[in-house]
N, C-alpha and C positions, 0 to 999 in steps of 0.2 A: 585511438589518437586523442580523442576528447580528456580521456584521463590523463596520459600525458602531459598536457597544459594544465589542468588542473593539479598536478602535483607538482611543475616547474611553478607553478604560482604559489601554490604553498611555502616551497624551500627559494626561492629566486627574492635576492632581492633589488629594489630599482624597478625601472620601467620594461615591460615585455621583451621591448625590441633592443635595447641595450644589452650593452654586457654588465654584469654585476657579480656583485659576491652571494655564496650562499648563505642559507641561515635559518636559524628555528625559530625566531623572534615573533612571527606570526604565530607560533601557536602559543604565546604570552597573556590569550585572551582566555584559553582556557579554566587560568588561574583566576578571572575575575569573577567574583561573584554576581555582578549585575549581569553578566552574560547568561550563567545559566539560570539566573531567573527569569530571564524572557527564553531561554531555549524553552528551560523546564515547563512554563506553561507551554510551548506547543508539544511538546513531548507528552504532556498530562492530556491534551484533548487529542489528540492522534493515535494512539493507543487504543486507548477504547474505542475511538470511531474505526477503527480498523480491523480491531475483533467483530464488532462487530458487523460491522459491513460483510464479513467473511463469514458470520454466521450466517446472514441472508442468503446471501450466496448460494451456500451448501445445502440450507434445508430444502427450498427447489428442487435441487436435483437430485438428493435422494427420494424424491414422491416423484421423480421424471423417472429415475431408475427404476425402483419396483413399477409403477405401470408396464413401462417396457418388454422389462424381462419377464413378467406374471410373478413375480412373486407376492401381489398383494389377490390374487385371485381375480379371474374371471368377470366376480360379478363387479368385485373395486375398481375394475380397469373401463367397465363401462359404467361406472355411475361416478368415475372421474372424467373420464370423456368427454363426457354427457354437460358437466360440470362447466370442464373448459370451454367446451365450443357454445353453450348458452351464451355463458361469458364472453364470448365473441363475438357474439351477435348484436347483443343489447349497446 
């Protein structure tokens, strides 16, 4: 539903609750260039804080996966453990 209104606002033009005509004139801003110079910088810092925040992420859990499963062995699974729960402690 939310999308909805937000696409009736895009092409609707006038006030919400009126009647009005329709129209593309809102997206007239596209063409501006000081638009996308303020988009573009947040575009320029979101991107990479996104990559990598999502590389954070991932590395975790692939050193949560091998523990788990053993595929980092035996002796890795306890001298990560070991690791972690120190770290819990202190």
């Amino acid at each position: 539903m939310l999308i909805g209104w937000l696409i009736w606002g895009v092409f609707h033009k006038g006030a919400p609750s009126a009647a009005g005509d329709w129209t593309v004139e809102n997206f007239r801003v596209l063409l501006d260039p000081h638009y996308w110079s303020l988009v573009g910088r947040s575009i320029f810092a979101a991107v990479p804080t996104t990559l990598f925040a999502t590389l954070i992420g991932l590395l975790p859990r692939s050193r949560a996966h091998e523990c788990e499963h053993g595929d980092a062995g035996e002796g890795k699974q306890l001298e990560m453990r070991q690791r972690f729960t120190s770290a819990r402690i202190r």
